[in-house]
Legacy VTK file of the C-alpha trace (Angstrom):
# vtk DataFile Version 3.0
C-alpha trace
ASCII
DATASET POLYDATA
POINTS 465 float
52.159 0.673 115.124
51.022 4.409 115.062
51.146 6.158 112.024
53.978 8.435 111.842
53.250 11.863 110.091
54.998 13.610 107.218
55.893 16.374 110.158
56.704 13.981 113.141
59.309 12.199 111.035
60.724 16.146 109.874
60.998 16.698 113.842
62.691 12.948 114.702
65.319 13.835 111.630
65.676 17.562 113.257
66.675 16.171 116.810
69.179 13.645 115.858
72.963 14.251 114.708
74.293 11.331 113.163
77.450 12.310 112.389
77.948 12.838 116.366
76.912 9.188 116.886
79.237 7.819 114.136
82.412 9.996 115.359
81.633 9.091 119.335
81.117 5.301 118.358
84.352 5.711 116.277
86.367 7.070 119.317
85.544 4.367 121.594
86.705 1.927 119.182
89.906 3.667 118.064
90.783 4.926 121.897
90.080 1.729 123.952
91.141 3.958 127.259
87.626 6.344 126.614
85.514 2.997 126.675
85.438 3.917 130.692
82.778 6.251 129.583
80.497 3.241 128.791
79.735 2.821 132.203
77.547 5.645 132.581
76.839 6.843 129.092
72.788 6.082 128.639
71.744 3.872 125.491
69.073 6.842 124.478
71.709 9.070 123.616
72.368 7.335 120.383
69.111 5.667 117.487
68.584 3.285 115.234
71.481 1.347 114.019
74.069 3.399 116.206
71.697 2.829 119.491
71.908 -1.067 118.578
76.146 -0.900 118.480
76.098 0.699 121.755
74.049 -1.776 123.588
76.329 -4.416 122.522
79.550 -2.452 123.157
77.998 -1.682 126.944
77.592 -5.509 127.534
80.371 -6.396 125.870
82.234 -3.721 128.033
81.124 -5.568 131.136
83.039 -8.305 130.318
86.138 -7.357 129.055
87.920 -3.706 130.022
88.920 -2.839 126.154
86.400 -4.034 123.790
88.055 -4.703 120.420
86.149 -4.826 117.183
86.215 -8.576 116.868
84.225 -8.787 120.078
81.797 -6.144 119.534
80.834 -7.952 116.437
80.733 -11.235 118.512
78.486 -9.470 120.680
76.321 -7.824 118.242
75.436 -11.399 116.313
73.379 -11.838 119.910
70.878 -9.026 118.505
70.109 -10.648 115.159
70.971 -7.292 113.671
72.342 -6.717 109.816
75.417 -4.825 111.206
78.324 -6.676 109.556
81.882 -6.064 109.812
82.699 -3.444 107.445
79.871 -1.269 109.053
82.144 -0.419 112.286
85.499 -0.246 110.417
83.347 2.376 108.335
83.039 4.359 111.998
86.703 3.722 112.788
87.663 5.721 109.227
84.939 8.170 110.213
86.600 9.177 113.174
89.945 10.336 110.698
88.104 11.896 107.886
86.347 13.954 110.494
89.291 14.798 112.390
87.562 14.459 115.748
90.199 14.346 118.657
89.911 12.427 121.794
89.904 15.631 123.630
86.236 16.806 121.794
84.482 13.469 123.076
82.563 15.653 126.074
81.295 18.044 123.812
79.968 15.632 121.413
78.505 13.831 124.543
76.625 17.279 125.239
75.597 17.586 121.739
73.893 13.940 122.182
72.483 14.589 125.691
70.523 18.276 124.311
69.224 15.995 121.329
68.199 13.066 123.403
66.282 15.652 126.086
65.017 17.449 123.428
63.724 14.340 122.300
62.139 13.170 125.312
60.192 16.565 125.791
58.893 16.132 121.702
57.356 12.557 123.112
56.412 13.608 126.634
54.246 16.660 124.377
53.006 13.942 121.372
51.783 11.305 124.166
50.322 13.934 126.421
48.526 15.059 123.490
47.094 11.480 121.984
46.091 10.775 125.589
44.085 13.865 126.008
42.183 13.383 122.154
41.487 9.822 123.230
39.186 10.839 126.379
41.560 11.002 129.335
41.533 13.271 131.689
43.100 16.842 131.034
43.908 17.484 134.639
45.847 13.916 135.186
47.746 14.424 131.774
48.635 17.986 132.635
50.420 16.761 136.477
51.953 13.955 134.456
53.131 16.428 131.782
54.623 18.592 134.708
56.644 16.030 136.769
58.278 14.526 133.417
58.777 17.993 132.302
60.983 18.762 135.929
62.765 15.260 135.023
64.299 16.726 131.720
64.870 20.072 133.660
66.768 18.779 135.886
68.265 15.823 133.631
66.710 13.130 135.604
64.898 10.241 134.004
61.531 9.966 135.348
61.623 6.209 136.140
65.086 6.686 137.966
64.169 5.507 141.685
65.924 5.914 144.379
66.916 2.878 146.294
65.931 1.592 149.736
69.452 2.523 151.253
69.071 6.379 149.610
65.759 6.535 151.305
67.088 4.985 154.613
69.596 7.550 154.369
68.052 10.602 153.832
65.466 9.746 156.831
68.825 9.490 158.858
70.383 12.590 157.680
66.764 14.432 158.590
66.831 12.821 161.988
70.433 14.316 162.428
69.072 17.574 161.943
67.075 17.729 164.986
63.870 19.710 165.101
65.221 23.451 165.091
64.000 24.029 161.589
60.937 22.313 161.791
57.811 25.498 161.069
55.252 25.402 163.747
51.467 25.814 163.738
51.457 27.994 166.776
49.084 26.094 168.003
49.523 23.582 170.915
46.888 20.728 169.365
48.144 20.997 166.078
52.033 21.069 166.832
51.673 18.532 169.387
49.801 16.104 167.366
50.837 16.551 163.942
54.360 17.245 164.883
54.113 20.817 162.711
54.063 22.314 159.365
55.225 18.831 157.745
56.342 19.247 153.454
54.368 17.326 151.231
51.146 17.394 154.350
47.631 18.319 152.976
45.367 19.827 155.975
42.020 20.902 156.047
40.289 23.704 157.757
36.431 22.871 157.906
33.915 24.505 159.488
30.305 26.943 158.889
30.498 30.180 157.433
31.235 32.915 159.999
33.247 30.468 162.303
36.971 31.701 162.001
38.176 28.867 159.251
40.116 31.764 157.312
40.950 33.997 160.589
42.429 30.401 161.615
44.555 30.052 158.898
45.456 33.792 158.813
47.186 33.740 162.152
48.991 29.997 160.852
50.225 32.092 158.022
51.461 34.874 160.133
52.912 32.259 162.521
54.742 30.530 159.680
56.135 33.870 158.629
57.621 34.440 162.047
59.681 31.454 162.046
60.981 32.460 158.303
59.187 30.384 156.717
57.373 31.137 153.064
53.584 30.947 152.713
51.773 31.094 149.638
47.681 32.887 150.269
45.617 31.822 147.544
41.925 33.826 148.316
39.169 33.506 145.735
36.770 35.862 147.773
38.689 39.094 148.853
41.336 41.354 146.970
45.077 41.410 147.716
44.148 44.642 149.717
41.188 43.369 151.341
43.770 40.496 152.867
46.399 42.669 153.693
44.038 44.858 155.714
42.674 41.879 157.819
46.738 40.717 158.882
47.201 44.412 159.748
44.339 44.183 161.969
45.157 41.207 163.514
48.763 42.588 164.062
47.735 45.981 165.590
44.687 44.596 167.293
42.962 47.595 165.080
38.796 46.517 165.052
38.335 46.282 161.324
35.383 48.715 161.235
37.671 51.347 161.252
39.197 50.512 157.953
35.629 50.539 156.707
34.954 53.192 157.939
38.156 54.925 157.495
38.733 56.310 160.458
42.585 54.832 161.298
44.167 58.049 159.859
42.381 60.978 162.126
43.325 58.492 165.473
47.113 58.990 166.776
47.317 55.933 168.680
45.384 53.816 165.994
48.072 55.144 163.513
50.879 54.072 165.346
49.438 50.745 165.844
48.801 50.574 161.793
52.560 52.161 161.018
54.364 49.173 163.481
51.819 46.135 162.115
52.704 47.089 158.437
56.789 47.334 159.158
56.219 43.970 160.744
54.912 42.955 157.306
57.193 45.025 155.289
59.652 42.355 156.513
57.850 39.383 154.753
58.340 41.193 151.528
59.607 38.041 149.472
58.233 35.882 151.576
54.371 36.275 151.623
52.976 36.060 148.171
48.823 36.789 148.151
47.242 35.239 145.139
43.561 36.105 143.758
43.417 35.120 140.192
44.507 31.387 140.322
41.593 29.715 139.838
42.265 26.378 138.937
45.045 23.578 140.151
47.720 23.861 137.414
47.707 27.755 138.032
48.420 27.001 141.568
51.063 24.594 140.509
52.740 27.549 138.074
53.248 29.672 141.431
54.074 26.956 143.824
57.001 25.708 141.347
58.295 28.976 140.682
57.797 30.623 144.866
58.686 27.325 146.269
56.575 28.342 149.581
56.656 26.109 152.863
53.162 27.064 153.342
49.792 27.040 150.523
46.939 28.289 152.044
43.987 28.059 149.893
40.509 30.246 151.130
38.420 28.358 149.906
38.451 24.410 148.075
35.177 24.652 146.947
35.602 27.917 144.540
38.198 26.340 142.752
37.709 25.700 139.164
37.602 22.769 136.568
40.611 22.564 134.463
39.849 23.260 130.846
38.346 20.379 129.208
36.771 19.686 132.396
33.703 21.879 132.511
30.961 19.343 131.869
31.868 18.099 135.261
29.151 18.229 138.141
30.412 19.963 141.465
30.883 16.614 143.100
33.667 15.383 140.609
34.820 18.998 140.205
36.179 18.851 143.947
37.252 15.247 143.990
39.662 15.843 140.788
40.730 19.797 142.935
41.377 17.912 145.872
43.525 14.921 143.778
45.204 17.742 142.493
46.431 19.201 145.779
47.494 16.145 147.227
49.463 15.037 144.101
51.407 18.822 144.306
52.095 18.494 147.766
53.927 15.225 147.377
55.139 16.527 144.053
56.584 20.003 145.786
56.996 19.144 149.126
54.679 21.584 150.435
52.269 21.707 153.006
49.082 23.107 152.028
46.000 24.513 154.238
42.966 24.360 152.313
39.580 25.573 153.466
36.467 23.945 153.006
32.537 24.708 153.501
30.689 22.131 155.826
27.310 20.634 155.322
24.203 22.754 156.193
22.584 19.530 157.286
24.731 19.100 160.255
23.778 22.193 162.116
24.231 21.966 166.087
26.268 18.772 165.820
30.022 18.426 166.791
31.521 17.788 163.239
33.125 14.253 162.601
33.834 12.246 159.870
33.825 12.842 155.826
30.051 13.047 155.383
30.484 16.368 157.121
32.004 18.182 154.113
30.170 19.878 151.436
29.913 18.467 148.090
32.988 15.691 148.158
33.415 12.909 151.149
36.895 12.615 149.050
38.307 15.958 150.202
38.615 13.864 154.228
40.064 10.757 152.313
42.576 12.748 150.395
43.909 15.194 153.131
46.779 14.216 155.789
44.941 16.163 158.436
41.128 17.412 159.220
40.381 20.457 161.744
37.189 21.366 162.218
35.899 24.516 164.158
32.364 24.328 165.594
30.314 27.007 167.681
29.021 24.894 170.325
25.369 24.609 170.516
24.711 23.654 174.247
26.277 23.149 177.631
27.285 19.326 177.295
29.623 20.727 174.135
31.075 23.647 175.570
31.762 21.385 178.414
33.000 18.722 176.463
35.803 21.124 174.521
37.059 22.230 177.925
38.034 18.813 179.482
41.684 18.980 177.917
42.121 22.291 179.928
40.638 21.260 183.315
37.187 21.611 182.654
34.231 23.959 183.423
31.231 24.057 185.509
27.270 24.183 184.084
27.475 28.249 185.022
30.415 29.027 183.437
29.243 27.278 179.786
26.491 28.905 179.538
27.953 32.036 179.878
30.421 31.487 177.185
27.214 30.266 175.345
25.508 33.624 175.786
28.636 35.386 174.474
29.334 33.679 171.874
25.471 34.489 171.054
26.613 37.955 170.988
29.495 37.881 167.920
30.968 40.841 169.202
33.470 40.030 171.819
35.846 37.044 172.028
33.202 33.720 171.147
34.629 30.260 172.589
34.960 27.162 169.533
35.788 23.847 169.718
39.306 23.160 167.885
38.685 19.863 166.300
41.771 17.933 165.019
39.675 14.936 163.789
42.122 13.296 161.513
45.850 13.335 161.834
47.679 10.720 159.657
50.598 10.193 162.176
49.108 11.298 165.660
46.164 11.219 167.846
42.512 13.184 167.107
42.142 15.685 169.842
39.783 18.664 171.113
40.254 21.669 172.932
38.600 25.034 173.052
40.124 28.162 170.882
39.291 31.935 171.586
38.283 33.590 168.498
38.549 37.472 168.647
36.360 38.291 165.930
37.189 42.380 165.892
40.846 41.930 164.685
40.843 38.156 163.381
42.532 36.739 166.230
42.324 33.015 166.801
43.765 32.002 170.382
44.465 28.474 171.639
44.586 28.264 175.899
48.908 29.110 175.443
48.366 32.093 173.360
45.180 33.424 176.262
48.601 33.416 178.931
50.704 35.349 176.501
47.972 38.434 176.092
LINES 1 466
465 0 1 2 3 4 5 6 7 8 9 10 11 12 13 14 15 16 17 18 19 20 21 22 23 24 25 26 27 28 29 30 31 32 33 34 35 36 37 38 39 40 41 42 43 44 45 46 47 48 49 50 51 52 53 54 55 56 57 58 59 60 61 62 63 64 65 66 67 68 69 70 71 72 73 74 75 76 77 78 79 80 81 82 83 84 85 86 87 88 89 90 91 92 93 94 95 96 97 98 99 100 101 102 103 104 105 106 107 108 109 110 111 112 113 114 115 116 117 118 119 120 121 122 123 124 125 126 127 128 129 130 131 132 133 134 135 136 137 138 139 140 141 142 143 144 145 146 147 148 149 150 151 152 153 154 155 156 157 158 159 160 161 162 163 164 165 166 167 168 169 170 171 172 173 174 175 176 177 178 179 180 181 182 183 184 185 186 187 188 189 190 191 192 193 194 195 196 197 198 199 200 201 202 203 204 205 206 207 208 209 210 211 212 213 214 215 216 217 218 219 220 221 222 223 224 225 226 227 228 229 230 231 232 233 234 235 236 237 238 239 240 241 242 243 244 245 246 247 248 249 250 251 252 253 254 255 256 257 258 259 260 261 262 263 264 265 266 267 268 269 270 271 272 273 274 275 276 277 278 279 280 281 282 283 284 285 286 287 288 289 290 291 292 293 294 295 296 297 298 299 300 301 302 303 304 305 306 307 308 309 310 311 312 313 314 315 316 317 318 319 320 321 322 323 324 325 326 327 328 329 330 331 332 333 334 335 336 337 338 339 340 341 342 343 344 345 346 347 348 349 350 351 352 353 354 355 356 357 358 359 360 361 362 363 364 365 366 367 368 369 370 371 372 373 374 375 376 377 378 379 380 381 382 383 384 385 386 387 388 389 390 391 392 393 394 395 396 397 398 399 400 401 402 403 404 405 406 407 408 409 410 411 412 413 414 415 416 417 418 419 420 421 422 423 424 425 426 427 428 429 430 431 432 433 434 435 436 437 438 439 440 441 442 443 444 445 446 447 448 449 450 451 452 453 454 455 456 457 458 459 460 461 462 463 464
């Protein structure tokens, strides 16, 4: 057995009220109508001696409807305990000399419920804490910390499960709800095949710097915001203004040189476009949070419990941080533990996150497939629900290759979209990758990257320009 500190046994006397115990115990036996209560009234309200009594009045309860104190003392001689008679008559008198009515058992029930939470949190903190000392993991004790945490918060015990016909239920009651509120990628691939913005999904973006990975999950955003939905934009490289600038250019189609360059205000028509694209985001206000100082997982947790967003975008995975105590880790472990993270706060918050990641350097000119693919952590694939992966196509056979969903192309007609896309000033032809998708089928089509005003255009979104 642990040793139990001067201080740990001040704190177990501090969160207990005896007298409540006594009196409540004392009621049930003097008002056999209140033993109804015993049906749902948990065992860890009540400790030591008291938490022994109650056991044995429960079972005994589940025998007989009013429990007498002959047969609760029958019942306790099953538990070997040193609880004689005289002990409950003692509770019985208790209940008079304290002058505690029938009509006060609920509050006293509260009074036991705040202790026994307040409890639980004291031993949730204790074990977190002689788990972390021993060598485990800070980042695993801190989720585990969290989701027994949101058990006391919202007076659930962690280990409560909900049974098959609950779960069989709620899938029914979803079904009933048709597909009206489901959020939409915007994109035809991604809807089609992975049935939209799912809660509690974990999709990755990868592709080579300069490729569209964050335009691409800029214009998801914006699309998720259209269809009232609330997105989260975590973005370790660029300030909060920096990212508002680029969804105002996308919206008003503004190249964003000019913002550089500052030339937006001295332009009529360029100001008019700026004034309408920023009341179109003046109506997200509440809805579109952009984050640049979270730099590790449980900081990302803080804002997803508190913003509750239907969407986390996160530009990019690999600039994430260790947790702290984590900092001797190499970058490979680093990104295995980030990505663990994610996927255990997605399930945890039912969210659906879009995380970015960088791609190998040694893969240049080939069509991107599998794990091996992503830069510093073949765990990042195995962890995530669904992989897209943007690639500049190198040659004709690709760009031909991206354009069979559509129809096809001829030889003449890829290399010109080759020689443009050489260019990197105009709108450059990618293949849209979905190379893992959990519940649907891989698929590849070609997507129209406007690089002036970070537009990203599947072949539905070319018809609707």
């Amino acid at each position: 057995m642990d040793c139990i500190t001067p201080n740990e046994l001040k704190a177990v006397d501090m969160l207990t009220n005896k007298t409540a115990e006594k009196t409540t115990i004392g009621i049930l036996l003097t008002e056999p109508e209140t033993q109804t209560i015993l049906d749902t009234m948990p065992i860890s309200l009540f400790t030591d001696i008291e938490q022994t009594i109650i056991k044995a009045f429960k079972n005994a309860h589940k025998k007989v409807e009013c429990v007498t104190l002959i047969e609760l003392m029958e019942e306790l001689k099953k538990y070997n305990s040193n609880i004689d008679i005289s002990t409950l008559s003692n509770l019985t008198s208790y209940v008079t000399e304290s002058t505690l009515l029938k009509s006060q058992l609920n509050n006293n029930l509260k009074i036991l419920s705040d202790l026994m939470q307040k409890r639980k949190y004291f031993e949730y903190l204790k074990k977190a804490t002689e788990k972390v000392l021993s060598g485990s993991e800070l980042e695993e004790q801190v989720f585990d910390l969290i989701d027994k945490l949101e058990g006391l918060k919202t007076n659930n015990d962690i280990n409560n499960s909900e049974s098959v016909s609950d779960i069989i239920a709620e899938i029914f009651n979803d079904l009933q709800e048709g597909n009206e509120n489901l959020i939409k990628f915007g994109y035809s691939l991604l809807d089609n095949n992975i049935g939209g913005v799912k809660p509690g999904d974990y999709t990755i973006i990868g592709a080579k710097s300069g490729v569209g990975k964050s335009t691409l999950a800029m214009n998801i955003a914006y699309n998720v915001l259209k269809q009232g939905g609330k997105v989260l934009y975590i973005n370790r490289e660029m300030s909060k203004k920096s990212v508002m600038c680029r969804f105002i250019a996308m919206l008003s189609e503004i190249p964003m040189i000019k913002f550089r360059t500052k030339e937006i205000a001295d332009n009529e028509r360029d100001s008019r476009k700026f004034v309408r694209a920023a009341n179109i985001l003046n109506t997200f206000d509440g809805k579109l949070i952009i984050d640049n100082d979270s730099s590790c997982i449980s900081e990302i947790v803080k804002n997803v419990r508190d913003f509750k967003p239907d969407l986390v975008v996160i530009d990019y995975l690999q600039l994430l941080q260790s947790e702290e105590g984590q900092k001797h880790e190499n970058s490979e472990q680093r990104l295995s533990n980030v990505t663990r993270g994610i996927r255990n706060m997605t399930l945890k918050y039912n969210c659906h996150v879009l995380a970015l990641v960088q791609l190998n350097n040694s893969f240049n000119g080939v069509m991107p497939h599998g794990e091996n693919v992503i830069r510093q952590s073949s765990s990042v694939y195995q962890d995530a629900t669904n992989v897209i992966y943007l690639h500049d196509p190198q040659d004709i056979e690709q760009m031909k290759r991206i354009h069979n969903s559509i129809g096809g192309i001829d030889d003449n007609a890829a290399a010109k979209m080759l020689e443009r896309n050489l260019k990197r000033d105009g709108a450059s032809k990618y293949a849209f990758i979905l190379d893992k998708v959990r519940d649907g089928a891989p698929g590849i089509e070609p997507l129209t990257f406007i690089r002036n005003n970070f537009r990203m255009l599947d072949n539905e979104g070319l018809k609707n320009i």
